[in-house]
TIROGU-452735 format. One record per residue (C-alpha): x, y, z negated; residue number from 1. Coordinates in steps of 0.001 Angstrom, whole numbers, plus 500000, padded with zeros to 6 digits. Layout:
BEGIN
<rec <X Y Z> NUM>,
...
//
This chain:
BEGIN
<rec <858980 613250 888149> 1>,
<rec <862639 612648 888453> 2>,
<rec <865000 610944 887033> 3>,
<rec <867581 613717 884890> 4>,
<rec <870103 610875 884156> 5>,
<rec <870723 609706 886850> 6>,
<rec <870393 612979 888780> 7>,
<rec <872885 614550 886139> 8>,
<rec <875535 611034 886659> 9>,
<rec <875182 612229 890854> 10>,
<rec <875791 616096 890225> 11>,
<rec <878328 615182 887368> 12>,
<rec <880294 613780 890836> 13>,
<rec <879784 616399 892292> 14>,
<rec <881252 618901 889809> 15>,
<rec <877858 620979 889248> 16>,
<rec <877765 621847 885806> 17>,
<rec <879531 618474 884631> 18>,
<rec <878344 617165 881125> 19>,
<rec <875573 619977 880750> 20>,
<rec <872275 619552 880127> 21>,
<rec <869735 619205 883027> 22>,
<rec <866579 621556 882932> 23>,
<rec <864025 621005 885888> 24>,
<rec <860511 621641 886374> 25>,
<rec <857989 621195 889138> 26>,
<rec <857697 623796 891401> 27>,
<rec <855233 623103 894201> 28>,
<rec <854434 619347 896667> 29>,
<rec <852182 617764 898646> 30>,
<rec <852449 614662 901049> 31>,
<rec <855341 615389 902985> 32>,
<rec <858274 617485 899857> 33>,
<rec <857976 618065 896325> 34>,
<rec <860048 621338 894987> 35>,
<rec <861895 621105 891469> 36>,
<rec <863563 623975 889999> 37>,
<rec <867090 622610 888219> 38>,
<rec <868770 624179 886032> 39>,
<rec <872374 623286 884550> 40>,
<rec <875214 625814 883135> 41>,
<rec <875536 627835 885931> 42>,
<rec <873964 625714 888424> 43>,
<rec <870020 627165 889313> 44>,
<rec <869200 625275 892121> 45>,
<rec <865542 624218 893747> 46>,
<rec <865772 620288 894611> 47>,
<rec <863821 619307 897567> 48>,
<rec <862892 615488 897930> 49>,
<rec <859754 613330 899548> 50>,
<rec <857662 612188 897261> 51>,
<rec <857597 608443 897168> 52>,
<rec <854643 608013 899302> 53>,
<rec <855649 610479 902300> 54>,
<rec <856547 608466 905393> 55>,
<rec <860450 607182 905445> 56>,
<rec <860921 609652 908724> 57>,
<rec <860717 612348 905935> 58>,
<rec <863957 611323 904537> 59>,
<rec <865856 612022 908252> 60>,
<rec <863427 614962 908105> 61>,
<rec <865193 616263 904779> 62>,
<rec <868851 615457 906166> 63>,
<rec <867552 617784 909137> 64>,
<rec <866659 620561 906880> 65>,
<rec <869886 620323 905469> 66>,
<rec <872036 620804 908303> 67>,
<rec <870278 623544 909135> 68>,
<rec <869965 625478 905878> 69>,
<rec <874512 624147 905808> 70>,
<rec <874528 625299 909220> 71>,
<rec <873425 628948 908299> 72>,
<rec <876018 629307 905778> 73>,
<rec <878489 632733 907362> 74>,
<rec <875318 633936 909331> 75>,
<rec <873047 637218 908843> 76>,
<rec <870179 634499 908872> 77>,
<rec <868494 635304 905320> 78>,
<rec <868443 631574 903881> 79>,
<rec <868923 629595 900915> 80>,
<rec <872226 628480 900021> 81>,
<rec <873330 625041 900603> 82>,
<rec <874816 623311 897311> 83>,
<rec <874789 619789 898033> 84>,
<rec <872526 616586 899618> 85>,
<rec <872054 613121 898735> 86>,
<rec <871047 610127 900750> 87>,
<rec <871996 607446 898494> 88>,
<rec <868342 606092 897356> 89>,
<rec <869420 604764 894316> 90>,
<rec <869797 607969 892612> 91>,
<rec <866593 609622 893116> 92>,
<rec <864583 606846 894963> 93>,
<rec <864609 609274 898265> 94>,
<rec <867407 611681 900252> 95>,
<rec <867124 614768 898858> 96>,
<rec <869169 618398 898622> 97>,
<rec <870042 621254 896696> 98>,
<rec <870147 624658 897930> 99>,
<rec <870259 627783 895543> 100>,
<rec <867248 629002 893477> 101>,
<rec <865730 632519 895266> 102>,
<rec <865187 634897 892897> 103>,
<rec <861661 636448 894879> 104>,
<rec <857933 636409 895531> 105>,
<rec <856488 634299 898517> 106>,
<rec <853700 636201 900425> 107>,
<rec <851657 632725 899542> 108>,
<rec <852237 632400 895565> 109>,
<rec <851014 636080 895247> 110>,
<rec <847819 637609 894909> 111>,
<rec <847683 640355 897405> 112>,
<rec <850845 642123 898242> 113>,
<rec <853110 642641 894796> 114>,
<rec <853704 646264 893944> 115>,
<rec <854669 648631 895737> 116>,
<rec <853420 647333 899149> 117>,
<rec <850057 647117 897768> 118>,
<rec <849296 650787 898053> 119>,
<rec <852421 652084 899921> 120>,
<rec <851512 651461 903162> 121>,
<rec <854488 652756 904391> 122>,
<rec <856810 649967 902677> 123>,
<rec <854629 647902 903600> 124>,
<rec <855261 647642 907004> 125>,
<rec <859158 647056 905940> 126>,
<rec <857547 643082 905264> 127>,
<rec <856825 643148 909232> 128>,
<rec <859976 644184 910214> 129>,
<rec <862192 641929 907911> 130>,
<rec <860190 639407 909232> 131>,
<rec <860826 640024 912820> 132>,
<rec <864382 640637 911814> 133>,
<rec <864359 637242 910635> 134>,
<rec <863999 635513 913718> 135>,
<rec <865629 637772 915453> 136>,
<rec <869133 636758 913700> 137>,
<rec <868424 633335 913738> 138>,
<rec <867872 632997 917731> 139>,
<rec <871781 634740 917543> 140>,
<rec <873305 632037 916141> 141>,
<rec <875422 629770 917591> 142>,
<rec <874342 626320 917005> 143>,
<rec <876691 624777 919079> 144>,
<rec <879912 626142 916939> 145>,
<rec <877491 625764 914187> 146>,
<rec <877423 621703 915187> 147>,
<rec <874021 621509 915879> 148>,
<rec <874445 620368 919406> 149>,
<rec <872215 617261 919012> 150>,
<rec <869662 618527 916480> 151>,
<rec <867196 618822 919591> 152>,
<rec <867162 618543 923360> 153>,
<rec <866875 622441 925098> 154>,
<rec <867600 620944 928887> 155>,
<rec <864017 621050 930264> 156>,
<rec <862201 622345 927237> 157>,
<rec <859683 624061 929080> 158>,
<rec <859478 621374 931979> 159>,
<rec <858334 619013 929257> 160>,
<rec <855877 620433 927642> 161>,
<rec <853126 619792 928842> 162>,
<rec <853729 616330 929439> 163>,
<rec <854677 615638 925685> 164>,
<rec <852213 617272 924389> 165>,
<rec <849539 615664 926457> 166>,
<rec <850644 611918 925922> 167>,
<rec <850480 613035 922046> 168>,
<rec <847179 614197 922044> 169>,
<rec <845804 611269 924685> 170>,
<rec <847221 608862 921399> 171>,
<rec <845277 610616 918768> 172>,
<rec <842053 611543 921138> 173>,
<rec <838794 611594 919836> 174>,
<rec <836875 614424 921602> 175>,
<rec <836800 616733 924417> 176>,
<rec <838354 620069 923485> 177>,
<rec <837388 622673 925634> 178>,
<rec <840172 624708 927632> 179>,
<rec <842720 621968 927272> 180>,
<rec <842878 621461 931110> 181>,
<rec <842449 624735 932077> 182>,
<rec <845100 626073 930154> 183>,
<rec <847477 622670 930679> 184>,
<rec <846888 623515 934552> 185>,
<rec <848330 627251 933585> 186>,
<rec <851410 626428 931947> 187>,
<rec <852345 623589 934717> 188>,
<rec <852239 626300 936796> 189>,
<rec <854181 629171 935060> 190>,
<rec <857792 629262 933250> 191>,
<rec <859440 631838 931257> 192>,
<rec <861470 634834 932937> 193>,
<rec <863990 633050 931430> 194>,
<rec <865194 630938 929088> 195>,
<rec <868389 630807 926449> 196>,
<rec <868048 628448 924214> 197>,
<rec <868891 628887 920403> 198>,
<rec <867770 627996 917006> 199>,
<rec <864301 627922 916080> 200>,
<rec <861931 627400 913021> 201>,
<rec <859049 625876 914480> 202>,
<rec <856680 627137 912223> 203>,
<rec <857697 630749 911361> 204>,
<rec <854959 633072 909491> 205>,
<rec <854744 635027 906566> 206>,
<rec <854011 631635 904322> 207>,
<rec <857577 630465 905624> 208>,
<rec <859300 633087 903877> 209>,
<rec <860650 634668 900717> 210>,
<rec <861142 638164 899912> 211>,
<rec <863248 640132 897100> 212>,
<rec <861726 641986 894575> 213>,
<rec <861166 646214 894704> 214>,
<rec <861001 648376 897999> 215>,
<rec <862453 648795 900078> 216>,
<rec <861893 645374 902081> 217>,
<rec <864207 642444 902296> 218>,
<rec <863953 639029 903245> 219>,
<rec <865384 636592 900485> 220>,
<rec <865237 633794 902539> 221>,
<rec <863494 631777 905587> 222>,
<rec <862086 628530 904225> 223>,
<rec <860188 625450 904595> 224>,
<rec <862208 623645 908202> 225>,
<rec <860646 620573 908996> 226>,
<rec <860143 621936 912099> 227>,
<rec <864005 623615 912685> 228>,
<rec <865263 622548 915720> 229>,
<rec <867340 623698 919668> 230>,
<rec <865131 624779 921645> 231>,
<rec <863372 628368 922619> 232>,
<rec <863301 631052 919904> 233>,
<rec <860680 633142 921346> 234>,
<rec <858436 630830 920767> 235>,
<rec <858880 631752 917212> 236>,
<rec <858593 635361 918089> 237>,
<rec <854730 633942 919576> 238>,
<rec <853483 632249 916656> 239>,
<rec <854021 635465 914574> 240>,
<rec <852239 637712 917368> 241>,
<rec <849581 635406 918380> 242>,
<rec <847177 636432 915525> 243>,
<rec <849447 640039 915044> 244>,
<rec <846836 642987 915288> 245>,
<rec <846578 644923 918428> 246>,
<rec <846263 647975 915993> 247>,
<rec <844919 649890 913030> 248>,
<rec <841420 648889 914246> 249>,
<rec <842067 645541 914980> 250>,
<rec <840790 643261 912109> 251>,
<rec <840953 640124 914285> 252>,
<rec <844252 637882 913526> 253>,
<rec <846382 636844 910565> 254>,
<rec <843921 637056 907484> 255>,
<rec <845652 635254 905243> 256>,
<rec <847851 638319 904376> 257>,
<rec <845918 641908 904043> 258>,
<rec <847544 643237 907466> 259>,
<rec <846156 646978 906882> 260>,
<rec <849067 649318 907559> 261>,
<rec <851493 646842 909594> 262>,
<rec <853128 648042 912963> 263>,
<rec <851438 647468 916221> 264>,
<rec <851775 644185 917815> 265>,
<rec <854144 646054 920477> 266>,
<rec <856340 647766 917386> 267>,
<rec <856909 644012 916445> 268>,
<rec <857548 643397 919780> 269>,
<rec <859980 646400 920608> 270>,
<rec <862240 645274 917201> 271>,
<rec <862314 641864 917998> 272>,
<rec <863677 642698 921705> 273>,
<rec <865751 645915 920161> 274>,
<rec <867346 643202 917134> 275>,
<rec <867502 639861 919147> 276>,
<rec <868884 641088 923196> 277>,
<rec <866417 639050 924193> 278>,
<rec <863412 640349 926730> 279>,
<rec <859692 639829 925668> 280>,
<rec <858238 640610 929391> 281>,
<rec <856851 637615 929419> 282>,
<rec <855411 637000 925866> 283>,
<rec <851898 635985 927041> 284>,
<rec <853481 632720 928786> 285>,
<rec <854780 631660 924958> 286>,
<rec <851507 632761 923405> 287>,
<rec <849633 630904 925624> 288>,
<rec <852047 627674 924823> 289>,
<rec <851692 628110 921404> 290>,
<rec <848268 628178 920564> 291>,
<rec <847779 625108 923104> 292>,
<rec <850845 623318 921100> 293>,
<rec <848973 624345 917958> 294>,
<rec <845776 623390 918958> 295>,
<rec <847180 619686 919731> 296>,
<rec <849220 619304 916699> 297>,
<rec <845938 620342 914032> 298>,
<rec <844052 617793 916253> 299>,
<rec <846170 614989 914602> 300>,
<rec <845249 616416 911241> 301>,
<rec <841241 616462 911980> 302>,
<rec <841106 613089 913616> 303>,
<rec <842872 611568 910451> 304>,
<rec <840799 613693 908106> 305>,
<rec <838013 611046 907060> 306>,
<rec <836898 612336 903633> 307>,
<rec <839728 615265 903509> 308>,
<rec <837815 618446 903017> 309>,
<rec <841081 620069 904089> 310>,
<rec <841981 618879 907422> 311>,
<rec <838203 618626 908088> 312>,
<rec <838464 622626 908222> 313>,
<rec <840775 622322 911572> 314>,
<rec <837981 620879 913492> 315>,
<rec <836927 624207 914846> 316>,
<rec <840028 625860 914292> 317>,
<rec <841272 623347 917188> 318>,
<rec <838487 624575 919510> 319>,
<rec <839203 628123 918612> 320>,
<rec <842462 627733 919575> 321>,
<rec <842902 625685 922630> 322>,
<rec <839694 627875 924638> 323>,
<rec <841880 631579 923237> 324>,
<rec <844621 629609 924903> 325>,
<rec <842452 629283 927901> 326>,
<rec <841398 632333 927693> 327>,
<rec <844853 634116 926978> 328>,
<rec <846063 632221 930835> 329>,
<rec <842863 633507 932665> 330>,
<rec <843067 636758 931663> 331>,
<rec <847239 637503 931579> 332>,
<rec <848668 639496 934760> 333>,
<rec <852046 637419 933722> 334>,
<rec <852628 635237 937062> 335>,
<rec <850538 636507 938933> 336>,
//
């Protein structure tokens, strides 16, 4: 829990609802954030901190956050806003920030879609657009009149890849996975048509964001940005459509979320294009880096499973992943 005195004494500084009581409760945490809802006059707020046992890179981790979610503030970027941050340790014990309470449902907190996009199919498919529209907006914004010039490294993105990602994986190796060189041998080889760089989430999906109550669709907010950072938005734009459905037959994919009635992989693909300027010709190169990227980043999570039922479960998620990565390079006409 934290600590309301002391957390009241730092917003009291602050002027957010000076001398009133401080209402929080415990939202949602795990290893790496805990989520408080704080209430206090006219202040409703969600704080987000590390618990005390995350790793002290969490704490830069939160400042990054907040510059981004500050950043946004002015932009058509759906977001939360930004009320204040704190990396004094003696107040809470860890940096942490406020940004404004969303009043909205999270397609993860619900069980199946909330009325009415559980039988209107036709709003339904609102939740797929807002979602592309999401990204979309964010790879417009200007991060460098933003002042986000050094929150990541776009010059030779792509050329790096590969070579990052390898020296990662050759650190936390414990098996063979199947497709890695194959599809490592296809992505040395190929490069995006082209390549603008922008602001990107890192881990965008329908669990990353927040919608408002009632049809028709809007986005409340993008959340969760650990991963925020310069580099190449469409590779946002590939973790959506790598497990999007072909079609109204397709049942392969996102199943996570019931996806019965959502546009076409290539409708999500025309409105990102139609909403963001930005071509999608070449949208099997990113799909093919994403799941290998994936596929290398879980791996850290299974070999440091040990008795974690959890992480255990991305053993053959991995494999699935790095040989459809494979597989997605072999069989693409892109390049060739």
């Amino acid at each position: 829990m934290i600590d309301i005195e002391r957390l009241a004494t730092w917003m009291d500084d602050r002027g957010l609802g000076v001398r009133e009581p401080v209402e929080s409760a415990f939202v949602s945490g795990g290893t790496q954030n805990e989520i408080y809802e704080i209430r206090r006059g006219d202040v409703h707020a969600a704080l987000r901190i590390p618990p005390p046992s995350a790793p002290e890179t969490r704490d830069a981790g939160i400042l990054r956050e907040w510059r981004i979610i500050d950043a946004l503030d002015g932009t058509d970027v759906p977001h939360t806003a930004a009320i204040a941050a704190c990396e004094d340790p003696s107040v809470l014990g860890r940096t942490f920030y406020l940004m404004g309470y969303v009043d909205g449902w999270s397609p993860m907190n619900t069980d199946g879609w909330p009325p009415p996009f559980d039988t209107d199919l036709e709003a339904r498919k609102g939740l797929a657009f807002e979602l592309i529209d999401g990204i979309s907006l964010l790879s417009k914004v200007d991060w460098e009149a933003k002042g986000l010039s050094d929150l990541g490294h776009p010059e030779g993105f792509h050329e790096r890849q590969v070579d990052r990602w390898t020296a990662f994986l050759e650190r936390i190796k414990g098996r063979e996975l199947p497709g890695f060189d194959e599809a490592s041998a296809w992505l040395r080889a190929h490069r995006p048509l082209d390549f603008i760089p922008g602001l990107m989430h890192g881990d965008y999906q329908f669990a990353n964001v927040m919608y408002r109550h009632g049809a028709p669709a809007r986005m409340a907010a993008i959340v969760d940005w650990e991963m925020g950072t310069v580099g190449d938005p469409k590779l946002d734009l590939a973790w959506v459509v790598n497990g999007w459905p072909e079609g109204p037959d397709d049942t392969s994919g996102i199943t996570y979320v019931d996806m019965t009635g959502m546009p076409s992989r290539s409708a999500v693909l025309d409105r990102y294009a139609e909403v963001s300027g930005r071509q999608v010709d070449d949208i099997d190169y990113y799909c093919v880096l994403a799941r290998w990227k994936l596929a290398v980043v879980l791996e850290q999570g299974y070999q440091r499973a040990g008795d974690n039922a959890v992480l255990q479960t991305y053993g053959p998620v991995v494999l699935d992943l790095m040989q459809g990565a494979a597989d997605l390079a072999e069989s693409t006409d892109y390049g060739k």
